[in-house]
N, C-alpha and C positions, 0 to 999 in steps of 0.2 A: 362756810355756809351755815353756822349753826345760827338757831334762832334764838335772837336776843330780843330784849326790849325795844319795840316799837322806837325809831326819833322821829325827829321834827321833819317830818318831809320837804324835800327840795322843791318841792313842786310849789309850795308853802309862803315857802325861803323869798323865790324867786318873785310870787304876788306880793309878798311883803315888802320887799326892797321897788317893785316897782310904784308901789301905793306911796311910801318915805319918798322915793325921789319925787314921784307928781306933785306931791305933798310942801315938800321943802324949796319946789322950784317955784312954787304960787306965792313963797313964803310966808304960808299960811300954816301956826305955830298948832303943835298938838292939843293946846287947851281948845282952840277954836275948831280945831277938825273935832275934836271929841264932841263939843255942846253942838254939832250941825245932827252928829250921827247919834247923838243920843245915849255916849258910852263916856265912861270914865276914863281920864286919861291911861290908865295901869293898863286897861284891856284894849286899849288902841294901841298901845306899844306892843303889846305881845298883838294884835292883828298883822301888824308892820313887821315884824322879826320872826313870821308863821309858826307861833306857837298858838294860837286862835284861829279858831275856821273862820274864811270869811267867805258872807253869803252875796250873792252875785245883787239884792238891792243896796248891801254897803259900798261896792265897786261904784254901783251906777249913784251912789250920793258921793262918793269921794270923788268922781268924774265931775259930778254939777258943781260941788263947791270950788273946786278946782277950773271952771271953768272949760272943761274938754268937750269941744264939738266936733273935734274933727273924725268922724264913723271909724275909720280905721283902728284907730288908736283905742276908742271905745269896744272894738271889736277886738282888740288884742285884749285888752287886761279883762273881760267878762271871759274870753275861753280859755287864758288861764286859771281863771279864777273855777271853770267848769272842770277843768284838769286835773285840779287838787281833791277831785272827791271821788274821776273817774274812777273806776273799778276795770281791770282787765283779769285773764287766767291766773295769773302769778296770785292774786288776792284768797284764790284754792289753798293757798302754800303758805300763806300768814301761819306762824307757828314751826314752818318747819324749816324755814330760810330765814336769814340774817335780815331787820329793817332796812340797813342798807341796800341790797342787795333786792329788795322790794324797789325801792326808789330807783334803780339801774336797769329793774327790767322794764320798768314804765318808760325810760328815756330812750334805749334799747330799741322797744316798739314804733319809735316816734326822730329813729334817725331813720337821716335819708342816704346818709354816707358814715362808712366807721372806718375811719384807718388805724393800725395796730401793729402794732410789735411785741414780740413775745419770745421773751430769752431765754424761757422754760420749760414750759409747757405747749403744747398743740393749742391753738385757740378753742375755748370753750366754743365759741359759733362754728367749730371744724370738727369737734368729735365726735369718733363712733360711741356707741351705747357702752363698747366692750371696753375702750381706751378709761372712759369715764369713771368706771366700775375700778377700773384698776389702781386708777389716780386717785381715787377717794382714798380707796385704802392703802393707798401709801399716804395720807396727808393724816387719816383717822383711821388705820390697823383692824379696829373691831367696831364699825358701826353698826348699829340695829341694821335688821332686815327693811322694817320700814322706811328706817330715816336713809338709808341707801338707795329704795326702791326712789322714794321723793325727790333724793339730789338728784338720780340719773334723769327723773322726768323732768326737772327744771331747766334742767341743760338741754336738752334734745327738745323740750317746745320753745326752747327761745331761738334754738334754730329755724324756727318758721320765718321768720321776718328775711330770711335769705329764700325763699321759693310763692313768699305770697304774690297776689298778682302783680302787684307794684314793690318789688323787691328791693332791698337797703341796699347798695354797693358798698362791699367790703373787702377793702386792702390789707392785707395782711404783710410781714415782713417778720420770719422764723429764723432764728439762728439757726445753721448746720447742725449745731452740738442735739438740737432737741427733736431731728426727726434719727439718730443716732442712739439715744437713749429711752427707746419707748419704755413705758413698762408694761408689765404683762409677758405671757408666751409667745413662740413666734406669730403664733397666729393669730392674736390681739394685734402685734405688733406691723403685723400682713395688711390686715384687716382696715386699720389706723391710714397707712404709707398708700393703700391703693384706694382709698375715700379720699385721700388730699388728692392723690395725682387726676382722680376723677372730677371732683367740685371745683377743681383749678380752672376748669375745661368753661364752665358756666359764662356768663357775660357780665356779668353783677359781682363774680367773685376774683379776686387776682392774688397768686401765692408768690412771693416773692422769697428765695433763700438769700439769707447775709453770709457769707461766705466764710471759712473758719479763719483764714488768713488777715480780714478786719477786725481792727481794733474798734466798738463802736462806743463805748467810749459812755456806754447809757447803764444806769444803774437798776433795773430794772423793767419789767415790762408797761405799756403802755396800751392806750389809746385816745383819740382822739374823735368826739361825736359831734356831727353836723344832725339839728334839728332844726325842720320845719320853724317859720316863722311862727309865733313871735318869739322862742325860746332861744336862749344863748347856745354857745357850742360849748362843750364842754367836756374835760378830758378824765380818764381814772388813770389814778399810777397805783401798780398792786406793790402790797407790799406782804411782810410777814402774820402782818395782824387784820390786814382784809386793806380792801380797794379802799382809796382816796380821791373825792370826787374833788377835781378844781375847774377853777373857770379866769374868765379875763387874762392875763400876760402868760399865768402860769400854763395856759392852754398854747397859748401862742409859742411859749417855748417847745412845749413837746412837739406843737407841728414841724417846728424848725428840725428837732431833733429827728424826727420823721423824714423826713425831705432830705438831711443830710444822709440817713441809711438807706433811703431809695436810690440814690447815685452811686451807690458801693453795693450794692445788692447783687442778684442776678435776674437776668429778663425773667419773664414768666415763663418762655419753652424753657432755658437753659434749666431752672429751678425744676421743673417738672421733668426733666433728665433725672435730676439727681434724686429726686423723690424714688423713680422707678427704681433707679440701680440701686439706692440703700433696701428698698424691697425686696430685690432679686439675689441680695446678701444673705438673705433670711432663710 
C-alpha cells in the first residue's frame, strides 16, 4: 500500500483502446483523425494509449468523424470518458496509497458483483479494524502512526460498497489454513472469526471455506470484478510486489479457476460451522 508515483490510469487505458478501436474500424488512419481534431499525430497516440486527458468534445468529434449515431454507444464512451476525471473518497488518500491501488478502488466502487479467493489473508472487504492493524505490521514491522492510522482507513471505507443501499455481492472462497492462522492476540483473533461468522449471515455476502484436504491447485490469490456497463470485467491476482490488474481471457481463466474451487468448497452453513468452532478453540 505504499505510495508511489501516480500511473497512467486504467480508466484512461480503457477510453483510449476504445477511441483506437472506433478509430481503426472506420479505417480512418491517425494522420486524418489528428487534422479533423486539430492535434498532432504524437498527442493523439498518447490520447489513444491514456497518457493524455481526454476532453468529452474530443469524444464527441471522434464519434462524428467516425460516423457513430447510434445514442447508446455515444453514451457509453462520453461516461467513460466522464469516469477518467471522477473523483471519489480514496482521492483524500493520493499520497498515502499506492496509484494502483487508487485505480482498484475506483473499480471497487463500481462492481456490482466481486468473486474471490484468498489463500492468505482474510479478505481486505472482510476485516476488522483490529485484524488489519495487525497484518500491516506484519507485512511493514514499524510504520508511522500516521501512515498506519491511513492504511486501517482505506480498508474499512472501502468496505462500504458491501452495506450501501445497493450493495456489491461478494463471494468469497478462504482456504482453511487462513482462518487458522490469524495474527494478533486471541482476542484480535476472536474478534476477526466472529465478524466473518456474522457478515456470512448478510445476503449480498457468501463465505465459502476450501477445505484443507483440496489440492486447489491456484498460485495465488484472486479476484474477479463484474462492472456496470459499459466497463469490462476485470480481475486482480496479488502477488508479492502488489496486485495485477488483467482483463479479456486472462479473466476468464481466473473465473474458470473460481468455479472449479466453488465445487470443492464447503456450503456457506457448513463453512460457517467451521468458522465458530476455530473461534471457540481460542
Amino acid at each position: 500500500m505504499l505510495a508511489t508515483e501516480r500511473q497512467v490510469s486504467i480508466r484512461a487505458v480503457w477510453l483510449g483502446q476504445e477511441l483506437r478501436k472506433l478509430r481503426e474500424s472506420k479505417k480512418i488512419s491517425m494522420r486524418e483523425a489528428a487534422g479533423y481534431l486539430g492535434k498532432v499525430q504524437p498527442s493523439l497516440s498518447r490520447m489513444e494509449t491514456g497518457q493524455y486527458p481526454v476532453r468529452e468534445d474530443e469524444v464527441i468529434a471522434y464519434l462524428d468523424i467516425c460516423g457513430v449515431k447510434d445514442p447508446h454507444k455515444r453514451t457509453d464512451l462520453l461516461t467513460m470518458c466522464r469516469g477518467v476525471g471522477q473523483r471519489g473518497w480514496w482521492d483524500g488518500y493520493d499520497g498515502d496509497v499506492a496509484g494502483t491501488l487508487m485505480d482498484r478502488l475506483w473499480i471497487e466502487a463500481r462492481a456490482t458483483e466481486i468473486k474471490g479467493c484468498d489463500l492468505t489473508y482474510v479478505p481486505g472487504l472482510l476485516q476488522t479494524p483490529e485484524y488489519t492493524t495487525e497484518l500491516i505490521r506484519v507485512v511493514n514491522p514499524k510504520p508511522s502512526d500516521h501512515a498506519l492510522t491511513r492504511w486501517v482507513e482505506v480498508r474499512m471505507t472501502r468496505q462500504h460498497i458491501l452495506t450501501r443501499h445497493h450493495p456489491t455481492l461478494f463471494h468469497c472462497l478462504i482456504d482453511e489454513p487462513v482462518i487458522r492462522r490469524l495474527p494478533g492476540n486471541a482476542e484480535v483473533r476472536r474478534g476477526q472469526l466472529d465478524y466473518l461468522a456474522e457478515v456470512g449471515l448478510r445476503q449480498n455476502i457468501e463465505i465459502r471455506i476450501i477445505p484443507d484436504s483440496v489440492c486447489h491447485g491456484v498460485n495465488g490469490p484472486f479476484e474477479v470484478m463484474t462492472l456496470a456497463a459499459p466497463y469490462p470485467r476485470v480481475g486482480y491476482v496479488a502477488t508479492s510486489a502488489g496486485d495485477i490488474c488483467v482483463e479479456g481471457e486472462a479473466v476468464e481463466q481466473l473465473s474458470r479457476s473460481y468455479d472449479r474451487l466453488l465445487r470443492v468448497s464447503l456450503e456457506p452453513e457448513a463453512s460457517r460451522e467451521l468458522i465458530i468452532s476455530e473461534r471457540n478453540k481460542l
